[in-house]
PDB file of N, CA, C and O in Angstrom:
ATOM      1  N   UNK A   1     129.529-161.671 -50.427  1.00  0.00           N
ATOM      2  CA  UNK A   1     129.806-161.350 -51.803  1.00  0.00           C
ATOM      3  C   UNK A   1     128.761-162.035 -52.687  1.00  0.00           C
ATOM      4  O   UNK A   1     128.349-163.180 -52.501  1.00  0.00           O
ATOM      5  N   UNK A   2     128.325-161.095 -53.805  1.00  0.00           N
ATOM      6  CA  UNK A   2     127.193-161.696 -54.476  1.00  0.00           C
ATOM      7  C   UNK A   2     128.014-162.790 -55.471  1.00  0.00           C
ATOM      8  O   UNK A   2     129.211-162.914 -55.730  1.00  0.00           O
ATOM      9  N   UNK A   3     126.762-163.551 -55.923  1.00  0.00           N
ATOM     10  CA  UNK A   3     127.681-164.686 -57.009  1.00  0.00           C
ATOM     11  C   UNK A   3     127.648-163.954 -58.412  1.00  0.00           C
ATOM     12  O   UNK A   3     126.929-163.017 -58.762  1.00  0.00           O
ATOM     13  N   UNK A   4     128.452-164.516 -58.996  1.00  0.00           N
ATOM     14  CA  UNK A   4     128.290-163.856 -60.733  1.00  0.00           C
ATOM     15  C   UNK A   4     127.756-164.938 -60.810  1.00  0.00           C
ATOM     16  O   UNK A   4     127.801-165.972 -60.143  1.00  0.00           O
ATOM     17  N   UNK A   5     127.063-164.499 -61.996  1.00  0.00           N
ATOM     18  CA  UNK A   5     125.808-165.375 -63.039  1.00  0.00           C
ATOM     19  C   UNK A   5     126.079-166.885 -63.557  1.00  0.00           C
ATOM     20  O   UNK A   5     125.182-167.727 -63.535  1.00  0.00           O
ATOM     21  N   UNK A   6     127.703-167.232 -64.141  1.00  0.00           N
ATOM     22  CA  UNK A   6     127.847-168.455 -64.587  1.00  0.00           C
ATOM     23  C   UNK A   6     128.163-169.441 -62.987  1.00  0.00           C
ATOM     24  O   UNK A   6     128.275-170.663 -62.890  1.00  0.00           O
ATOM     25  N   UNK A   7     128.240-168.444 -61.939  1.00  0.00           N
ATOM     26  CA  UNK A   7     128.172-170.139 -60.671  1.00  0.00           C
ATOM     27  C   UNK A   7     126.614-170.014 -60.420  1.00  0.00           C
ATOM     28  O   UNK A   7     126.111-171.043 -59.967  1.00  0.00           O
ATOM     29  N   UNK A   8     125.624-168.788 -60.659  1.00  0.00           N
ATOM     30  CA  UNK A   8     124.526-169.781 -60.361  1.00  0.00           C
ATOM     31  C   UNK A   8     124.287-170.788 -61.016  1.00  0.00           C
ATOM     32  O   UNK A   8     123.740-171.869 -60.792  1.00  0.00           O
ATOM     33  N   UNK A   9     124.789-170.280 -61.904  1.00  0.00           N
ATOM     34  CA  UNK A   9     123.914-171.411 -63.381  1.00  0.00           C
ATOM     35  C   UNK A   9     124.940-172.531 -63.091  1.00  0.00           C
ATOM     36  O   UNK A   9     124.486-173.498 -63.703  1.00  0.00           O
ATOM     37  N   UNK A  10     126.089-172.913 -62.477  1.00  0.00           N
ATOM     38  CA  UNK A  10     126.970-174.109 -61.929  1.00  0.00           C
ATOM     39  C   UNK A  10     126.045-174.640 -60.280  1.00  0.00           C
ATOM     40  O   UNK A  10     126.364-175.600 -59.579  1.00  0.00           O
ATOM     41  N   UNK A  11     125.318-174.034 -60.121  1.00  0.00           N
ATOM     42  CA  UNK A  11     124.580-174.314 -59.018  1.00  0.00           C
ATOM     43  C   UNK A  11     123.508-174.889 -59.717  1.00  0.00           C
ATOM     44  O   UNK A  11     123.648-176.090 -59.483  1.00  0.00           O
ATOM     45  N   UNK A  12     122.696-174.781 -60.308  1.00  0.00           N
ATOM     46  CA  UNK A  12     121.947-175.169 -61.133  1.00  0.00           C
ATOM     47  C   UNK A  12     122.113-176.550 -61.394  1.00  0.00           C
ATOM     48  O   UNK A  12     121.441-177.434 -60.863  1.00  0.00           O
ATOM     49  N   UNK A  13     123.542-176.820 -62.698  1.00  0.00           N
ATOM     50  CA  UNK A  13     123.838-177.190 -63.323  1.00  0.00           C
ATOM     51  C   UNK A  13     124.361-178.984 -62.101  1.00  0.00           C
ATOM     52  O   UNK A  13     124.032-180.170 -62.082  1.00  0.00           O
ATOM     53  N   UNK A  14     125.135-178.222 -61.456  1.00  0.00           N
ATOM     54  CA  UNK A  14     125.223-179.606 -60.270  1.00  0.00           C
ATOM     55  C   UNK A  14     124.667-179.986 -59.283  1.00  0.00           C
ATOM     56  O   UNK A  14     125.188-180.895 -58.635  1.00  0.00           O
ATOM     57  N   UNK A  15     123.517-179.446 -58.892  1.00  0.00           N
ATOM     58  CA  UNK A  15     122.324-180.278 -58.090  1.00  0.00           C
ATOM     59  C   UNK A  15     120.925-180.447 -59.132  1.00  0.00           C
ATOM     60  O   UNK A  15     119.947-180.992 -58.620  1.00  0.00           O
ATOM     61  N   UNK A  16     120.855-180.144 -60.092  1.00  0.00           N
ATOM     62  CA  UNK A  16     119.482-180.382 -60.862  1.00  0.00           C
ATOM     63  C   UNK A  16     119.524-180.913 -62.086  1.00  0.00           C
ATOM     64  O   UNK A  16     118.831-181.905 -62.312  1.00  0.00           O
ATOM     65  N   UNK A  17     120.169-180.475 -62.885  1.00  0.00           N
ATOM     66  CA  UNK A  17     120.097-180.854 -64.412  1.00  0.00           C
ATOM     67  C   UNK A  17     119.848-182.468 -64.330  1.00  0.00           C
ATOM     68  O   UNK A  17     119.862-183.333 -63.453  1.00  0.00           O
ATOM     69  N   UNK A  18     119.569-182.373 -65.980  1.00  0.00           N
ATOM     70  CA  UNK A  18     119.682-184.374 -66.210  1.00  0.00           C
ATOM     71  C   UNK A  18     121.129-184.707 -66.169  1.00  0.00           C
ATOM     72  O   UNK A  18     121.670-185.598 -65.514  1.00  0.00           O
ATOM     73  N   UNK A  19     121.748-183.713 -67.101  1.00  0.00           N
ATOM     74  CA  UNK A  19     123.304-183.832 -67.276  1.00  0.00           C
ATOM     75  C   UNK A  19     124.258-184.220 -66.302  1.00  0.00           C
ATOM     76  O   UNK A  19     125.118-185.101 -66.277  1.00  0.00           O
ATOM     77  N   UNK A  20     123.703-182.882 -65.087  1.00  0.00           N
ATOM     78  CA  UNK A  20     124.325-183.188 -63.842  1.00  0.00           C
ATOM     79  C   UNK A  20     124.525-184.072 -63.110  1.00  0.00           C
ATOM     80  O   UNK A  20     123.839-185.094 -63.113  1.00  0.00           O
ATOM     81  N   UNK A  21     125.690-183.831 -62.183  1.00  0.00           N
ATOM     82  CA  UNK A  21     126.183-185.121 -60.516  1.00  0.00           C
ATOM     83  C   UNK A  21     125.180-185.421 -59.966  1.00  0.00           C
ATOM     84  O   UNK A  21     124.962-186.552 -59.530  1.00  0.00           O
ATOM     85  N   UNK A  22     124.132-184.130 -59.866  1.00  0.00           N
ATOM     86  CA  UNK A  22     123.006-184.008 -58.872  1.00  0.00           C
ATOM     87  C   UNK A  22     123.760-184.229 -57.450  1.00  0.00           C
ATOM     88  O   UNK A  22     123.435-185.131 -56.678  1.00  0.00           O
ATOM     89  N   UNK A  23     124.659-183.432 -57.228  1.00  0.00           N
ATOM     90  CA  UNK A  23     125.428-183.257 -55.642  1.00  0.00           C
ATOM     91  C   UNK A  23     124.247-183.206 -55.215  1.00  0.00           C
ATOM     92  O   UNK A  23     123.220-183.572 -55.787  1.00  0.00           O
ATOM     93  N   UNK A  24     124.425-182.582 -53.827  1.00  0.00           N
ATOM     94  CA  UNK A  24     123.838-182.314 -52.411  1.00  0.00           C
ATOM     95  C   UNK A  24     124.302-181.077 -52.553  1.00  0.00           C
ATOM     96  O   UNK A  24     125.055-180.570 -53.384  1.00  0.00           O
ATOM     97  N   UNK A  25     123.694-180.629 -51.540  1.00  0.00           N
ATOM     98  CA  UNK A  25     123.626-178.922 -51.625  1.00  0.00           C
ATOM     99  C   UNK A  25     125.488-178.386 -50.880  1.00  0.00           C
ATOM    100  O   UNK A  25     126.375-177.649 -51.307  1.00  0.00           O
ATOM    101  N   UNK A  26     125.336-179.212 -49.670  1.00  0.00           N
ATOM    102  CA  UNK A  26     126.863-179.122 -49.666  1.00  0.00           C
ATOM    103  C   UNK A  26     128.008-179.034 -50.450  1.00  0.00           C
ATOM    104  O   UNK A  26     128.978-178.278 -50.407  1.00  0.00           O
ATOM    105  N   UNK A  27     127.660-180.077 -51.267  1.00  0.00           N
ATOM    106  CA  UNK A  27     128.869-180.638 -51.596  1.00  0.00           C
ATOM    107  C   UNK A  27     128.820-179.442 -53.343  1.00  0.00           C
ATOM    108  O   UNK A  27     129.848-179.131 -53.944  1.00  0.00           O
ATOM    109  N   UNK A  28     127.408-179.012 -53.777  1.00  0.00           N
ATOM    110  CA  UNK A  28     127.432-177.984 -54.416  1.00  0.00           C
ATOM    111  C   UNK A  28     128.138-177.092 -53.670  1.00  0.00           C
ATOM    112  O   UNK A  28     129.167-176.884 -54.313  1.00  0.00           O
ATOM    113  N   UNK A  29     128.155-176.433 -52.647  1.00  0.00           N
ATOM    114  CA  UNK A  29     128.129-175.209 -51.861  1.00  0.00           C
ATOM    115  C   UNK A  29     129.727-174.984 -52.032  1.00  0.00           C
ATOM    116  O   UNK A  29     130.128-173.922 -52.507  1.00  0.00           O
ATOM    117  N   UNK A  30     131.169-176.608 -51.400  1.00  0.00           N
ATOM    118  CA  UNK A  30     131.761-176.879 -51.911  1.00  0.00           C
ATOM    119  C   UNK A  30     132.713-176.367 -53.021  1.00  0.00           C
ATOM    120  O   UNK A  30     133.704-175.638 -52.985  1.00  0.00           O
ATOM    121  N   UNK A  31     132.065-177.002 -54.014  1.00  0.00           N
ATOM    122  CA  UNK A  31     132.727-176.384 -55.613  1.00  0.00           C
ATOM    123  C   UNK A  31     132.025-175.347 -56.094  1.00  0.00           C
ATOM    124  O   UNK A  31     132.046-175.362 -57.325  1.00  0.00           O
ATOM    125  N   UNK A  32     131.439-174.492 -55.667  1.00  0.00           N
ATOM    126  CA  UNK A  32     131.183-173.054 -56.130  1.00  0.00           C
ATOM    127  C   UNK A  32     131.635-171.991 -54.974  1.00  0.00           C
ATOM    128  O   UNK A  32     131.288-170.814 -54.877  1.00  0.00           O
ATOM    129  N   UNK A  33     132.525-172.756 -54.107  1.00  0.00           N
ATOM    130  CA  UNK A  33     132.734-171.758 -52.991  1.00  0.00           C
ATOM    131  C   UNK A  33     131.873-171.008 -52.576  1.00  0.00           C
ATOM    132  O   UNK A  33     132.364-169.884 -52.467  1.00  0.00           O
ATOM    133  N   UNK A  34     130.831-171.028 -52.282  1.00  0.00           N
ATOM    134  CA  UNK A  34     130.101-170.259 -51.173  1.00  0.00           C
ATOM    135  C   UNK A  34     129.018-170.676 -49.985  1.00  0.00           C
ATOM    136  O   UNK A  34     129.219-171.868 -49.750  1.00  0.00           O
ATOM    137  N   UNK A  35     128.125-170.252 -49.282  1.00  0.00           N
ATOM    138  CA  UNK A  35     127.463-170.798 -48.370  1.00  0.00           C
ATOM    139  C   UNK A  35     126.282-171.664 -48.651  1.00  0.00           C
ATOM    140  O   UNK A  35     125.532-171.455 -49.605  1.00  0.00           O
ATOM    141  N   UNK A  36     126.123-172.698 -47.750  1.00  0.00           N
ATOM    142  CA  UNK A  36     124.888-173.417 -48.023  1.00  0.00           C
ATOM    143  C   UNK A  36     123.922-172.732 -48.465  1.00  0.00           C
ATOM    144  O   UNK A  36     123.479-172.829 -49.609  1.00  0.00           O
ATOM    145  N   UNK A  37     123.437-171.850 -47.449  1.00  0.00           N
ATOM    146  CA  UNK A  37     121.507-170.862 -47.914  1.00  0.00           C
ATOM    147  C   UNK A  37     121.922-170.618 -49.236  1.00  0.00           C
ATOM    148  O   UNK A  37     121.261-171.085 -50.163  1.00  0.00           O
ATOM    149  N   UNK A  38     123.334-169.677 -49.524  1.00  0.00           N
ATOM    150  CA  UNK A  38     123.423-169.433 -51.070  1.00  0.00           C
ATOM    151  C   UNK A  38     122.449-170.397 -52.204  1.00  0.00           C
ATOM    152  O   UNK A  38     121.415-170.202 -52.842  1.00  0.00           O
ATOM    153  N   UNK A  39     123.596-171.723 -52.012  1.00  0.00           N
ATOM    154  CA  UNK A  39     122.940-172.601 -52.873  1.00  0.00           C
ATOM    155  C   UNK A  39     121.306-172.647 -52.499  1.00  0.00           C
ATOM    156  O   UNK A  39     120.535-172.444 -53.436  1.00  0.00           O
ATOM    157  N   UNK A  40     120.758-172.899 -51.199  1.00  0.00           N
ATOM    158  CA  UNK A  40     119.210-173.278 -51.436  1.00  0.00           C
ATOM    159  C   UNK A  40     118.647-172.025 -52.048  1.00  0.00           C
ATOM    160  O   UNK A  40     117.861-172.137 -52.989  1.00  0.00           O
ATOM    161  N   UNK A  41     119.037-170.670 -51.522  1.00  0.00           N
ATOM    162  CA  UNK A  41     118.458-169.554 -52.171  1.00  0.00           C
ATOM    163  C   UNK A  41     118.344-169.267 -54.025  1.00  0.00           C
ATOM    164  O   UNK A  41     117.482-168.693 -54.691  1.00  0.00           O
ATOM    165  N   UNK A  42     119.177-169.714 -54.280  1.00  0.00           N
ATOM    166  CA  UNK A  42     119.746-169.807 -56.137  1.00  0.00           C
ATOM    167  C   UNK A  42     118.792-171.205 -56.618  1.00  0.00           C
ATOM    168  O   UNK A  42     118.302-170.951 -57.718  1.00  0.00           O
ATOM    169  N   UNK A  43     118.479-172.261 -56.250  1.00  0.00           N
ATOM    170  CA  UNK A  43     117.651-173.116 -56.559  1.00  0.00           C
ATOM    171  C   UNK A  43     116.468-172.797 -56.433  1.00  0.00           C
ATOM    172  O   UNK A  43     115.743-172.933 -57.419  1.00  0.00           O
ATOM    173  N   UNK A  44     116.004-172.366 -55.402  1.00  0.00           N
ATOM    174  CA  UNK A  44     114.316-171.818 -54.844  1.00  0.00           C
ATOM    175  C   UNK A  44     114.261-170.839 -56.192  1.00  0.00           C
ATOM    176  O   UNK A  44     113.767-171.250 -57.242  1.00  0.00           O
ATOM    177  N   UNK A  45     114.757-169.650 -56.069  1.00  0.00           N
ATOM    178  CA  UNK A  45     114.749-169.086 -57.250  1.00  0.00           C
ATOM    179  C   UNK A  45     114.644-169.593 -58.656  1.00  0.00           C
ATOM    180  O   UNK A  45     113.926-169.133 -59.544  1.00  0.00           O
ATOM    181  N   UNK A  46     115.665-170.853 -58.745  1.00  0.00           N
ATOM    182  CA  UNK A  46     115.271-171.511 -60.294  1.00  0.00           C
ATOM    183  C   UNK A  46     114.050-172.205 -60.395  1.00  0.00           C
ATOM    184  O   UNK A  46     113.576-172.512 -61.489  1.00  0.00           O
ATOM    185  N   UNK A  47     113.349-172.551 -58.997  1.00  0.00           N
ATOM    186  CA  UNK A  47     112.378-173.579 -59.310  1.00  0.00           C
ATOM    187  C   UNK A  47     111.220-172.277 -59.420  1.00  0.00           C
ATOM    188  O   UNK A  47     110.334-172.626 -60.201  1.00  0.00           O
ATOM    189  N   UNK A  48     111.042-171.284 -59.026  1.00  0.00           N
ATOM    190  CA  UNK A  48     109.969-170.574 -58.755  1.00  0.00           C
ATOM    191  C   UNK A  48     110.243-169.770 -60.455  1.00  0.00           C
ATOM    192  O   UNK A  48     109.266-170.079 -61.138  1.00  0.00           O
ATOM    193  N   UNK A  49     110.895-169.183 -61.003  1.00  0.00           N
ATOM    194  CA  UNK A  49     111.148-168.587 -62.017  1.00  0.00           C
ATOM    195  C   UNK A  49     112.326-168.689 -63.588  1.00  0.00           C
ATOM    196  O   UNK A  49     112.550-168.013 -64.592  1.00  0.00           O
ATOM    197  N   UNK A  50     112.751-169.829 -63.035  1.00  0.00           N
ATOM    198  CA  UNK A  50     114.040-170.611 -64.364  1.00  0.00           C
ATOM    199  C   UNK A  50     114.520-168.991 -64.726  1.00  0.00           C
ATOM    200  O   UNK A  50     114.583-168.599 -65.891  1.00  0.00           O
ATOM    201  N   UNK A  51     114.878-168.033 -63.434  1.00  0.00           N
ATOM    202  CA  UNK A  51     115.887-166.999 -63.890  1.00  0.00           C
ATOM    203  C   UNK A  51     116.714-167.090 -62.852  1.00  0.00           C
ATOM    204  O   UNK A  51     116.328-167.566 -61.785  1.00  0.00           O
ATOM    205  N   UNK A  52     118.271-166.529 -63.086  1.00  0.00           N
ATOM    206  CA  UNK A  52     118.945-166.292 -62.374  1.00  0.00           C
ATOM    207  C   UNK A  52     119.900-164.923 -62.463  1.00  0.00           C
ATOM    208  O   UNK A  52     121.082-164.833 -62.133  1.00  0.00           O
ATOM    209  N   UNK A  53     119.132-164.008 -62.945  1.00  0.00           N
ATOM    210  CA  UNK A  53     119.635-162.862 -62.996  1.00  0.00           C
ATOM    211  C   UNK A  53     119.354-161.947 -62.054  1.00  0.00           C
ATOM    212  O   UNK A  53     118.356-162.146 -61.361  1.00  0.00           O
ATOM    213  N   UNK A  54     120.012-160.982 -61.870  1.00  0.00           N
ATOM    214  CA  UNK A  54     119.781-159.911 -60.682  1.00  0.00           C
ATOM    215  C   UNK A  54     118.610-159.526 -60.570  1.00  0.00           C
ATOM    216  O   UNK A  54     118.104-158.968 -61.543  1.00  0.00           O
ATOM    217  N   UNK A  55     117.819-159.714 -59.326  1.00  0.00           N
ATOM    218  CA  UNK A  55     116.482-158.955 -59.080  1.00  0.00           C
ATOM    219  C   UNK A  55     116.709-157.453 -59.831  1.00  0.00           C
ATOM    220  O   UNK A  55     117.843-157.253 -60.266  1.00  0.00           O
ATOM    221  N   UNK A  56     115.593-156.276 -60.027  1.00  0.00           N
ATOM    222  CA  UNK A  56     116.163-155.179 -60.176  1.00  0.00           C
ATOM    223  C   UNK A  56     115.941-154.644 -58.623  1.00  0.00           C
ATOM    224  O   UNK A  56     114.968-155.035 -57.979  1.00  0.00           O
ATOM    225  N   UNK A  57     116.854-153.776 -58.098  1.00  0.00           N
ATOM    226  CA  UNK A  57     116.634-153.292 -57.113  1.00  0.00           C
ATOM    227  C   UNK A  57     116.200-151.801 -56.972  1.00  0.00           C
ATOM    228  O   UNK A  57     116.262-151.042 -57.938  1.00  0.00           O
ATOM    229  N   UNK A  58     115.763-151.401 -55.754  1.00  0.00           N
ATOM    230  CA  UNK A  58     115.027-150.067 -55.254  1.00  0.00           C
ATOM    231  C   UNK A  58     116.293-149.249 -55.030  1.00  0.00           C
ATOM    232  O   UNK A  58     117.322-149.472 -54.393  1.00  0.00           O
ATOM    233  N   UNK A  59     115.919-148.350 -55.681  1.00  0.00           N
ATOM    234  CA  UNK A  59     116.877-147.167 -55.523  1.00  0.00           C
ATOM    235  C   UNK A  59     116.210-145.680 -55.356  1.00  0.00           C
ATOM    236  O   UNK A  59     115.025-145.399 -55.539  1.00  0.00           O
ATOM    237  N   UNK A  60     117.278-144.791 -54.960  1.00  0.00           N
ATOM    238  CA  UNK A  60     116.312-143.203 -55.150  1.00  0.00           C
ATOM    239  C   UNK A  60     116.223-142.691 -56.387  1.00  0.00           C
ATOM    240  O   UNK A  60     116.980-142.704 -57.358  1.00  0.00           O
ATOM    241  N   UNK A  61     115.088-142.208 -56.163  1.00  0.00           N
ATOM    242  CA  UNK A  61     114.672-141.464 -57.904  1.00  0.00           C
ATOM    243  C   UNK A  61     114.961-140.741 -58.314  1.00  0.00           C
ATOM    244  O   UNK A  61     114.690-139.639 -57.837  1.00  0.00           O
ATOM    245  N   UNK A  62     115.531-140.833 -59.198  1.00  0.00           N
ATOM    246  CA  UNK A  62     116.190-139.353 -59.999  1.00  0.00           C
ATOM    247  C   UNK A  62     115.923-138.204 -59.349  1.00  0.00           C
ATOM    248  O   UNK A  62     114.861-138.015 -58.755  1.00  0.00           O
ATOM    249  N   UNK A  63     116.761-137.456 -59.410  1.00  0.00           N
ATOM    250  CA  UNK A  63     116.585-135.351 -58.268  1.00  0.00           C
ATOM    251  C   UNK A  63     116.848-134.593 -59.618  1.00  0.00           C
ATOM    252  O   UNK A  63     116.516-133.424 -59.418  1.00  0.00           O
ATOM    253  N   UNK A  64     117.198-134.711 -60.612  1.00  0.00           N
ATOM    254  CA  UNK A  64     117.015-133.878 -61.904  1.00  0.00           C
ATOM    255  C   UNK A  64     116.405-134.402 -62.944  1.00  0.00           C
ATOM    256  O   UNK A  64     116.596-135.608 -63.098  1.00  0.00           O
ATOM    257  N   UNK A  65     115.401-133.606 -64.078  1.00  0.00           N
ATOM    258  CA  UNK A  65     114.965-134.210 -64.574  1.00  0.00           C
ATOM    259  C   UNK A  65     115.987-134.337 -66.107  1.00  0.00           C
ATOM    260  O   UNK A  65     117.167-133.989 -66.153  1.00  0.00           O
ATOM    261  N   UNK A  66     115.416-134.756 -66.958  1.00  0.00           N
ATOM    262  CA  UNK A  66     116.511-134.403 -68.234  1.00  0.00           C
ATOM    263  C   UNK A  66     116.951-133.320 -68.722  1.00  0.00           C
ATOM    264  O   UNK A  66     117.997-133.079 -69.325  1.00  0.00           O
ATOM    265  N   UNK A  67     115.584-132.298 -68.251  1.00  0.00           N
ATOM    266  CA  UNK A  67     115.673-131.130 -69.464  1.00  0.00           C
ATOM    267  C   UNK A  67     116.584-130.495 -68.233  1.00  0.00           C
ATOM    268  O   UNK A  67     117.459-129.876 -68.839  1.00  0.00           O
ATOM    269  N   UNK A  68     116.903-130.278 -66.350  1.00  0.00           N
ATOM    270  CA  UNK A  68     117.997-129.843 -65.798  1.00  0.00           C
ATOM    271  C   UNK A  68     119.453-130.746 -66.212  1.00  0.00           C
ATOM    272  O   UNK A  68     120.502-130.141 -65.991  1.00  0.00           O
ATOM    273  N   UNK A  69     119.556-132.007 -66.736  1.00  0.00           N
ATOM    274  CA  UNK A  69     120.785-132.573 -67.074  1.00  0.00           C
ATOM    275  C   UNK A  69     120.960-131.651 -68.295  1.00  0.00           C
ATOM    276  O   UNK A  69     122.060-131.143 -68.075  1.00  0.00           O
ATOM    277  N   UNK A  70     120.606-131.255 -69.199  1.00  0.00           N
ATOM    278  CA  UNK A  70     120.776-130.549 -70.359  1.00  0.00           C
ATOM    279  C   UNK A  70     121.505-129.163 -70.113  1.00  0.00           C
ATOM    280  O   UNK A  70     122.540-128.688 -70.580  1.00  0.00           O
ATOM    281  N   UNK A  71     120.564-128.692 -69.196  1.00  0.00           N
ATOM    282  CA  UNK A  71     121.033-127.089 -68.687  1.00  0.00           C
ATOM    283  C   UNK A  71     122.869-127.141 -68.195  1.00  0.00           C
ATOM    284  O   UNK A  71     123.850-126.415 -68.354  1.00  0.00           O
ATOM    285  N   UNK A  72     122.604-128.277 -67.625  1.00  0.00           N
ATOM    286  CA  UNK A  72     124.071-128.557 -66.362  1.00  0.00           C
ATOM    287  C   UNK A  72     124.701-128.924 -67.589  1.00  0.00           C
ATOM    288  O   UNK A  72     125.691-128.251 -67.306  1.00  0.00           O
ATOM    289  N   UNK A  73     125.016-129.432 -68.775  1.00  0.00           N
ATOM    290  CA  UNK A  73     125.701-129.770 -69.968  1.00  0.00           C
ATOM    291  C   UNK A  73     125.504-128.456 -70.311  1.00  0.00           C
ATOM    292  O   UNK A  73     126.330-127.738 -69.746  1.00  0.00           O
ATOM    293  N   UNK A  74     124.875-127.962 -70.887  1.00  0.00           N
ATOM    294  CA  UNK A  74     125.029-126.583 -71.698  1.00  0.00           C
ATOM    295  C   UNK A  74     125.770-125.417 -70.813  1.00  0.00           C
ATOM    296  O   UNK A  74     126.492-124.630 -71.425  1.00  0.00           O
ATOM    297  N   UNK A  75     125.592-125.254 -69.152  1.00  0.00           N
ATOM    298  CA  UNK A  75     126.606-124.701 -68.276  1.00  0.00           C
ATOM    299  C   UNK A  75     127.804-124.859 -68.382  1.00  0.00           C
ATOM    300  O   UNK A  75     128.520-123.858 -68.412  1.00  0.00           O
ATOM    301  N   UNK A  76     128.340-126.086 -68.466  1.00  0.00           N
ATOM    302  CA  UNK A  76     129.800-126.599 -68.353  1.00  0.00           C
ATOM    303  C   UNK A  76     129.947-126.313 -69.787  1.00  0.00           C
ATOM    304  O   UNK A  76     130.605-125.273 -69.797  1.00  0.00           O
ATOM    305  N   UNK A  77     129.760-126.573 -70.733  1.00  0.00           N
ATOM    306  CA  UNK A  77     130.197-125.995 -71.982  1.00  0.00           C
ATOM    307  C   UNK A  77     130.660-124.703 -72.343  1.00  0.00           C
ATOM    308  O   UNK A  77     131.623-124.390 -73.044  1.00  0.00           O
ATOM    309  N   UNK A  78     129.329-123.590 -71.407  1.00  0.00           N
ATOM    310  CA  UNK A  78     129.928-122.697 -71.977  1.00  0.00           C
ATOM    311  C   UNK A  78     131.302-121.588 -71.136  1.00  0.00           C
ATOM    312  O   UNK A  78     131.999-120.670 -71.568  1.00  0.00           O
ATOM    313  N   UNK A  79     131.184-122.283 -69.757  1.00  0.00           N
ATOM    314  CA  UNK A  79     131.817-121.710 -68.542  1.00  0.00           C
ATOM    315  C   UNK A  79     132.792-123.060 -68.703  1.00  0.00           C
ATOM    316  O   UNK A  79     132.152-124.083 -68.462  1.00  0.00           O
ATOM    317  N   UNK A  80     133.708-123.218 -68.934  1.00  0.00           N
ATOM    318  CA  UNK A  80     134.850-123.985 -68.566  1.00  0.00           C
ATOM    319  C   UNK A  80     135.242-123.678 -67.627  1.00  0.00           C
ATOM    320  O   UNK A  80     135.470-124.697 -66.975  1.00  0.00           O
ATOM    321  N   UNK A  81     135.604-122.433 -66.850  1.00  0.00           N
ATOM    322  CA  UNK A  81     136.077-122.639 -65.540  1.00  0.00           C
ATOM    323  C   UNK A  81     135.375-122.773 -64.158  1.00  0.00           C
ATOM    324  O   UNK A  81     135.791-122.688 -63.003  1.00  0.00           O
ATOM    325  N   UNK A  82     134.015-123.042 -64.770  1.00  0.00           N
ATOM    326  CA  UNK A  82     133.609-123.615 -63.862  1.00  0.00           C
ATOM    327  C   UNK A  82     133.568-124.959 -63.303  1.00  0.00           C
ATOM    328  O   UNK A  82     133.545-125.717 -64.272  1.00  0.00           O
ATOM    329  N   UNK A  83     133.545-125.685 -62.140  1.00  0.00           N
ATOM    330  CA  UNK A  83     134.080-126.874 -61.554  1.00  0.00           C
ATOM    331  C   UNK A  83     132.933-127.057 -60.465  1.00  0.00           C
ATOM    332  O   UNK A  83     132.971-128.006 -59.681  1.00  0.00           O
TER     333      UNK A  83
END
C-alpha cells in the first residue's frame, strides 16, 4: 500500500528535521506503520529532491482525440437511446 503524503512528510519529520527525535529508521518504520525500505526509499527521495509527492507515472495515451470526445458528446445528446 502506497503512503499518503502527510506520513512521508512524518518520515521526514522523525528521522531528519532539527525539530525532530531523529529515530532510526526502524523505529521510524514503527510509528508510521510501514516497511523499513519504505522509510529508506522516502528519505533517499528527500535528500535527492526535498519532494515527496507522487512521481507522475506512464500510462497509455489517449485512443481519442478531443474533437472524437466531442462527436461521442454530441451522439449521446442527440440519440438518448443510445447506450
Amino acid at each position: 500500500m502506497a503512503l499518503q503524503v502527510y506520513q512521508r512528510y512524518e518520515i521526514v519529520f522523525l528521522s531528519q528535521h532539527p525539530l525532530g527525535p531523529k529515530l532510526s529508521h526502524t523505529a521510524v518504520a514503527k510509528a508510521v506503520h510501514c516497511d523499513v525500505k519504505t522509510v529508506k526509499r522516502w528519505l533517499k527521495r528527500w535528500k535527492q529532491s526535498k519532494d515527496l509527492i507522487d512521481a507522475p507515472r506512464s500510462g497509455r495515451p489517449r485512443a481519442a482525440t478531443p474533437k472524437q470526445d466531442q462527436q461521442v458528446v454530441a451522439l449521446a445528446e442527440q440519440q438518448t437511446f443510445v447506450t
